[in-house]
VOGU-940851 format. One record per residue: residue number from 1; x, y, z of N, C-alpha, C in turn. Coordinates in Angstrom, 3 decimals, decimal comma. Example, Ala and Ser with C-alpha at 12.3 -4.5 7.8 and 13.67 -1.06 7.14 Angstrom:
# VOGU-940851
    n      n.c1      n.c2      n.c3     ca.c1     ca.c2     ca.c3      c.c1      c.c2      c.c3
    1    13,190    -5,690     7,800    12,300    -4,500     7,800    13,200    -3,300     7,800
    2    12,850    -2,250     7,080    13,670    -1,060     7,140    12,900     0,030     7,870
END
This chain:
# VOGU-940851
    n      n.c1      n.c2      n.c3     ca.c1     ca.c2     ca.c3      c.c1      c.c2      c.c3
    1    85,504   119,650    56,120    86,058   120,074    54,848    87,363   120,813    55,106
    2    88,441   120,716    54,344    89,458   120,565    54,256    89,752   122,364    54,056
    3    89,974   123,733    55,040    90,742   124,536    54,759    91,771   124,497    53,141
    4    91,674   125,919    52,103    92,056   125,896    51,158    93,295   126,969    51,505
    5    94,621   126,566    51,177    95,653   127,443    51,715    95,494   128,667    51,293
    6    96,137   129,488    52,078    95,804   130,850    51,730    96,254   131,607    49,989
    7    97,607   131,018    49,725    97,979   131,948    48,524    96,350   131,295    47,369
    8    95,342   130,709    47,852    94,309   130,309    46,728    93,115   130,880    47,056
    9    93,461   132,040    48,100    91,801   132,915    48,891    91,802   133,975    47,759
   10    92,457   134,574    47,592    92,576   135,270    46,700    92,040   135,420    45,610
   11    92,478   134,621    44,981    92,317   133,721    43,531    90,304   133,171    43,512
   12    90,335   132,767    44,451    89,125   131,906    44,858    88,131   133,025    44,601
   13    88,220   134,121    45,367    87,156   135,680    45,692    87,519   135,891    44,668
   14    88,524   136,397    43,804    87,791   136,679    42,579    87,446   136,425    41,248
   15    87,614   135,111    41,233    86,934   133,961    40,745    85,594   134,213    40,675
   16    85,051   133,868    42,200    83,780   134,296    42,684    83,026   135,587    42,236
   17    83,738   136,654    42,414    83,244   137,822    42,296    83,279   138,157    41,025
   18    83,798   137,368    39,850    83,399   137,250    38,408    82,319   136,689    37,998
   19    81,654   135,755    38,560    80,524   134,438    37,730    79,706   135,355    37,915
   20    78,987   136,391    38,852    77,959   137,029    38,397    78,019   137,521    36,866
   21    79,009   138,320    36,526    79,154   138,939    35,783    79,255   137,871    33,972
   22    80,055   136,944    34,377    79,806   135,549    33,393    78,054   135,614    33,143
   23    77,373   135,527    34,428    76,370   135,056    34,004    75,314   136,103    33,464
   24    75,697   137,195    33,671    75,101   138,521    33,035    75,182   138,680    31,312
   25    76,224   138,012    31,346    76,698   138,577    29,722    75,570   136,796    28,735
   26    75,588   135,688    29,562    75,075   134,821    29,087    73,475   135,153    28,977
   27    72,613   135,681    30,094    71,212   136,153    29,609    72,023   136,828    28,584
   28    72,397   137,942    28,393    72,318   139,005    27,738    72,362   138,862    26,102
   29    72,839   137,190    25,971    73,505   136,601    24,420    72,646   136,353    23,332
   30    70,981   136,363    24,232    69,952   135,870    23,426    69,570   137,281    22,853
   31    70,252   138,404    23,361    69,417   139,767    22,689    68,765   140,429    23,139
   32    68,955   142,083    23,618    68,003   142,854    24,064    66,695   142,989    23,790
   33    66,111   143,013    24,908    64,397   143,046    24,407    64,326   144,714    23,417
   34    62,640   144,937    23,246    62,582   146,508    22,216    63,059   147,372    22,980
   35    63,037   147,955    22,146    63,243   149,432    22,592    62,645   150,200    23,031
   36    62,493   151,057    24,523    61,204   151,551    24,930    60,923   152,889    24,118
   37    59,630   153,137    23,864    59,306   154,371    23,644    59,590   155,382    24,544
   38    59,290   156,735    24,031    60,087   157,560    25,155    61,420   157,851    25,126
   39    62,048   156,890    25,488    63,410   156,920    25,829    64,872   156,989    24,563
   40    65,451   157,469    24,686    66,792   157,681    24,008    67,548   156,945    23,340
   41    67,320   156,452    21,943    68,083   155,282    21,459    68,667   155,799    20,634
   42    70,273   155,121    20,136    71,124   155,200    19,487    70,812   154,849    18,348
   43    70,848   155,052    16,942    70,605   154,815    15,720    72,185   154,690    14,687
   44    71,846   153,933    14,072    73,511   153,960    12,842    72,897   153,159    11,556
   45    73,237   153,938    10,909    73,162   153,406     9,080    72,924   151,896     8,947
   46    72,009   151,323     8,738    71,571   149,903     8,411    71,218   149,060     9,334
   47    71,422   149,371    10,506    71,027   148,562    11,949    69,871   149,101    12,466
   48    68,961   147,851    12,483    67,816   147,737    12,991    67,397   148,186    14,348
   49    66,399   148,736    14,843    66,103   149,022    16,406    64,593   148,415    16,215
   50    64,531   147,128    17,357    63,279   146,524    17,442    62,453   147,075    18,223
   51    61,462   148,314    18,034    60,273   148,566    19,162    59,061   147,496    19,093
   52    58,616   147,842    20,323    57,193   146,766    20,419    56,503   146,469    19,080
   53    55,739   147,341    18,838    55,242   147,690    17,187    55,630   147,247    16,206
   54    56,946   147,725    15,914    57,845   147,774    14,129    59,204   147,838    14,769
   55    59,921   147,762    13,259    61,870   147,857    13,629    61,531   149,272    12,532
   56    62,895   149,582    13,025    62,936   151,013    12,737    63,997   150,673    12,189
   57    64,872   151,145    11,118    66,338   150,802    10,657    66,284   152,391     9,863
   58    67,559   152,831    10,286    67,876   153,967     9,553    68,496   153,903     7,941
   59    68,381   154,776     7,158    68,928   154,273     5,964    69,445   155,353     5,231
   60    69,820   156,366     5,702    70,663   157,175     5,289    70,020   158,874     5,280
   61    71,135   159,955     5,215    70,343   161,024     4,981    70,630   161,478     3,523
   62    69,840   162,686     3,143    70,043   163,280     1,691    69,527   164,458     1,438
   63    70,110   165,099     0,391    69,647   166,564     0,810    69,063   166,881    -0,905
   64    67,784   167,846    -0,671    66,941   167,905    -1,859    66,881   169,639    -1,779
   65    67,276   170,213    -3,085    66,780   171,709    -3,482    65,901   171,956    -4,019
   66    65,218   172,897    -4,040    63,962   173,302    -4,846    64,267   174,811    -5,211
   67    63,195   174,645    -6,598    63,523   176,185    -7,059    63,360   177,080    -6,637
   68    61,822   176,679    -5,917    61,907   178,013    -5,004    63,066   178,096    -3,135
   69    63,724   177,480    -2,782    64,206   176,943    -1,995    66,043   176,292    -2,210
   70    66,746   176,679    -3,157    67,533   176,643    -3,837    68,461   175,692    -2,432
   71    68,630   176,770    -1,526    69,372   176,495    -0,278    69,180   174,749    -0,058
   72    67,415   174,290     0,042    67,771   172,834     0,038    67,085   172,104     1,580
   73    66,742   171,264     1,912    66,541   170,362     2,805    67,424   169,084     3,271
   74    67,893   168,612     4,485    68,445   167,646     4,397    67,330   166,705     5,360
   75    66,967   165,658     4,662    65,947   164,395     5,355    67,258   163,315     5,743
   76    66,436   162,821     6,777    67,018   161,836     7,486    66,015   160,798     7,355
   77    66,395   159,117     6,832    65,134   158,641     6,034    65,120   157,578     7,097
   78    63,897   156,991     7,371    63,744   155,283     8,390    63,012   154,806     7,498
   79    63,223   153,263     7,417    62,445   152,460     7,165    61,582   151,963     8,318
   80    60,210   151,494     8,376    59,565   151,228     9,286    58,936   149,857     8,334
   81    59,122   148,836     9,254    58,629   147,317     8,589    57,673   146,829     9,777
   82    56,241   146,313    10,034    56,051   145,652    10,484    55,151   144,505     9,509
   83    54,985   143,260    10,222    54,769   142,039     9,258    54,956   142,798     7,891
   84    53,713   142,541     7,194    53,979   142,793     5,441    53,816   144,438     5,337
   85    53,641   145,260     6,466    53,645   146,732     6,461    55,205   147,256     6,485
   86    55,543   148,143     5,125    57,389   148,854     5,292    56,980   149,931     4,346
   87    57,587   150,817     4,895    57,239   151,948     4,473    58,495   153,048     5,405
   88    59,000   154,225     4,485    60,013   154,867     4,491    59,207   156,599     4,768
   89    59,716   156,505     6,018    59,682   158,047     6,876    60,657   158,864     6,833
   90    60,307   160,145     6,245    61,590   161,127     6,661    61,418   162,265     7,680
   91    62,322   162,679     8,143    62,584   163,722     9,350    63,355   164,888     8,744
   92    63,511   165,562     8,817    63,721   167,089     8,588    63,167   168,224     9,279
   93    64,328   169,032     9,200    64,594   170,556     9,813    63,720   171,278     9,392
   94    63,703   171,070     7,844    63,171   172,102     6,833    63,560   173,694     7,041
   95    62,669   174,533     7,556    63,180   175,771     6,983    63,899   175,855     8,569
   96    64,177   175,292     9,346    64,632   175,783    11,007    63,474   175,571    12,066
   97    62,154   174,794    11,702    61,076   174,663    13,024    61,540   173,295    13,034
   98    62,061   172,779    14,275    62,182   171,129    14,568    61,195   170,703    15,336
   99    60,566   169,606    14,455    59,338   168,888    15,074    59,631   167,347    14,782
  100    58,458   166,486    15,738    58,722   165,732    15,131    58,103   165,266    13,720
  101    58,548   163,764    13,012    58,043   163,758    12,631    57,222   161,919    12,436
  102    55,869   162,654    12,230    54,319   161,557    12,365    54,171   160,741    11,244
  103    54,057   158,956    12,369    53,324   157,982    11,172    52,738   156,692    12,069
  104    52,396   156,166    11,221    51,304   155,591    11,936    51,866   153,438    11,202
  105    51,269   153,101    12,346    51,535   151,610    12,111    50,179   150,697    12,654
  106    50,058   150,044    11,726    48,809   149,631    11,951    47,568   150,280    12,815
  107    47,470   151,119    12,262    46,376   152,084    12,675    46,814   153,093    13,917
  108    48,157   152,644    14,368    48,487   153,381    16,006    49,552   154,625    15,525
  109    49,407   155,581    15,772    50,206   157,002    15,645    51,613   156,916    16,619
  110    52,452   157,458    15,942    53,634   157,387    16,701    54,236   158,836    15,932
  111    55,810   159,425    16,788    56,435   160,480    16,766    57,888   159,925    16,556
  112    58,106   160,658    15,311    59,558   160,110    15,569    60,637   161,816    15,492
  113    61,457   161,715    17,005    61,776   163,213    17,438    63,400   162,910    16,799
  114    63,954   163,934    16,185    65,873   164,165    15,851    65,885   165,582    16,699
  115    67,110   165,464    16,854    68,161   167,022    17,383    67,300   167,426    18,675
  116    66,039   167,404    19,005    65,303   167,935    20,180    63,882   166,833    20,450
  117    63,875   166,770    21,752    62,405   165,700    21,933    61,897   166,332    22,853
  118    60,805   166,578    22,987    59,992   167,290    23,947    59,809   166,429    25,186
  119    60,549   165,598    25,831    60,583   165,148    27,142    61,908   165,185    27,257
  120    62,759   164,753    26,442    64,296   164,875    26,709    65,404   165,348    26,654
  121    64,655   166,931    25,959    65,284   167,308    25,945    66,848   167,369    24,472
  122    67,614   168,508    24,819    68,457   167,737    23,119    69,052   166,921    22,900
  123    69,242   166,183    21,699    69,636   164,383    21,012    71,036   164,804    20,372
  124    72,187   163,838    21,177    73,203   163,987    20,237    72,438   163,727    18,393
  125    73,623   163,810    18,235    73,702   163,431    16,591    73,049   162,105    16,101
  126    73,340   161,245    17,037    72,950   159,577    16,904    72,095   159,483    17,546
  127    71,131   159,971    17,987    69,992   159,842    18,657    68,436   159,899    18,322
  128    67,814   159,325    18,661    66,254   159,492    18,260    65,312   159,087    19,393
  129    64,217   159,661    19,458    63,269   159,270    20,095    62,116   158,705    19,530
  130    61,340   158,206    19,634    59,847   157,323    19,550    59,001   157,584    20,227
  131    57,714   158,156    20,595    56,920   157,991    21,595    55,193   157,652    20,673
  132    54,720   157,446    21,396    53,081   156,756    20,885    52,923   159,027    20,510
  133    51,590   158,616    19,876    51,389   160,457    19,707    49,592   160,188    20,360
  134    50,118   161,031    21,709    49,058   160,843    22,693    47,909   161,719    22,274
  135    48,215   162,938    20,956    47,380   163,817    20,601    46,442   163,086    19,680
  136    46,590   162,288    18,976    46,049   161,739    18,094    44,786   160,588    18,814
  137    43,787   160,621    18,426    42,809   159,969    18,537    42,745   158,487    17,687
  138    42,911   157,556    18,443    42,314   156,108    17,990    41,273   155,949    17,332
END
């Protein structure tokens, strides 16, 4: 086989040293698998996050006063859809104790953590956690 002149070695390596990366982005086209529980996911206004379970899609926040409470609450709302199960969770500060907050999908308990998660510690702004709620009994 025929030596390729040199001004094309160049060219050739990194050529080469691109197609991995071609071929990274081609798995990658069909779509990230779910989202693990536990772990740190990014959330934004109308975009879906697929966990094992359910999709989670955020849908906006809003803030509610009460008479006795004038000052007010601000909820942060999810939709949670699985098959013909959807149903709308909110999260809130309330008076300053941050917890998470609990619901359940087809019979299985889950946590949904804002601003602080008890494994990870604090959540930017765009952040949320998920974890199964290991306290809860099946």
């Amino acid at each position: 086989m025929a030596s390729l002149p040199v001004r094309f070695r160049p060219a050739l390596t990194l050529l080469l040293g691109l197609l991995p990366l071609g071929s990274f982005g081609a798995c990658g086209a069909s779509g990230p698998g779910p989202a693990r529980y536990g772990a740190r996911v990014v959330f934004r206004e109308g975009t879906p996050i697929r966990f094992r379970d359910f999709t989670l899609t955020f849908v906006g926040e809003r803030h509610v006063a009460f008479p006795e409470y004038p000052r007010g609450f601000d909820y942060h709302d999810f939709r949670i859809a699985s098959g013909k199960e959807s149903f709308v969770v909110s999260w809130s500060s309330g008076t300053g104790e941050i917890g998470p907050a609990s619901f359940s999908v087809a019979g299985r308990p889950f946590l949904l953590e804002l601003v602080v998660s008890e494994r990870r510690g604090q959540l930017k702004e765009d952040e949320l956690v998920v974890t199964r709620d290991a306290s809860s009994r099946e």
